[in-house]
Every structure is written in structure tokens, then in C-alpha cells.
N, C-alpha and C positions, 0 to 999 in steps of 0.2 A: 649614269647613263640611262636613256628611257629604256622601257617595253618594248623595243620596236624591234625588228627584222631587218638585218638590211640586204636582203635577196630581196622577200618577198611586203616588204612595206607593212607587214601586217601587226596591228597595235590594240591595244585595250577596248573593249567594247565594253556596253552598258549591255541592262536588263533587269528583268526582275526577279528576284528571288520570292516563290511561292510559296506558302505556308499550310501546314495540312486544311489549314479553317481556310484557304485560299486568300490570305493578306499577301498582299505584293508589298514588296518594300526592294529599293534600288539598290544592286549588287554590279561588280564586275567581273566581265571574262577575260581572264588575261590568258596571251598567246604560251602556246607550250616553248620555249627559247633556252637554247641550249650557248654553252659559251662552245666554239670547235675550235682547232686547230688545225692549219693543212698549211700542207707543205706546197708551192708554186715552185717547179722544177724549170721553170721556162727563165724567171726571174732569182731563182738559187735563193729563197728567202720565206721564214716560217709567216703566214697571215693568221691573227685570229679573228674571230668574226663570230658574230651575236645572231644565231639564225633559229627559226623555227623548223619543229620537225618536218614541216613539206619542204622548207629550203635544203634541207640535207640530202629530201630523198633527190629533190633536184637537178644538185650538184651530183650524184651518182651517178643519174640517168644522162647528165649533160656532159660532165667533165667541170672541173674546176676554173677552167683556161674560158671555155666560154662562157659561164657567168661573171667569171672576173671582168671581162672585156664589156661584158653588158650592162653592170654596174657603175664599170666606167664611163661608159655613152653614157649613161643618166647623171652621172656628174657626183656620185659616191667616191670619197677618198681611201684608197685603202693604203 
């Protein structure tokens, strides 16, 4: 499974890795992604889901039920 997010889309970026003599040389940032589990009481059934820590804090601040729903409008399979 990629790097990816599936709240918040957010995936690997590039850059550069500095050197005390200041060589750059190309490195990547990969997103902080947790595996979670949550429960959907609406649908009586455990979801897991590949999220980054702002998706988490997301889902706290929003509730589960409207991201699920908003995921869904975008055309995410859960």
C-alpha cells in the first residue's frame, strides 16, 4: 500500500538534504501515517484506515461519520 493518507491526500515529498559543507544531495519527506481503527456505530462495523496525524486530529474535532461521508462524495472506497 503507498504513503498516502486517505483523509487528508497527503503523500511523499522531495528535498534536500543539507550537509554541514552545505552539499545538497535529494532526500524524502515522508508523511507521519498511522494505521487506526475505529469503530462506525452508524454502520455496526470496525473501519481501518491509513491516516496522517492531522487526519486523526480531524476526525476528533469532526466526528467519524462526517469524514466518512466526505470521503465518500470523493469517491474513496471504505
Amino acid at each position: 500500500m503507498a504513503r498516502v493518507c486517505q483523509v487528508t491526500g497527503k503523500r511523499p515529498i522531495t528535498g534536500n538534504k543539507v550537509s554541514h559543507s552545505n552539499i545538497k544531495t535529494k532526500r524524502r519527506f515522508l508523511p507521519n501515517l498511522q494505521k487506526k481503527r475505529y469503530y462506525l456505530a452508524e454502520e455496526d462495523k470496525w473501519v481501518t484506515l491509513k491516516l496522517s496525524s492531522e487526519a486523526i486530529r480531524t476526525i476528533n474535532k469532526n466526528g467519524l461519520l462526517s469524514v466518512v461521508k466526505e470521503m465518500r462524495a470523493n469517491g474513496v472506497h471504505i
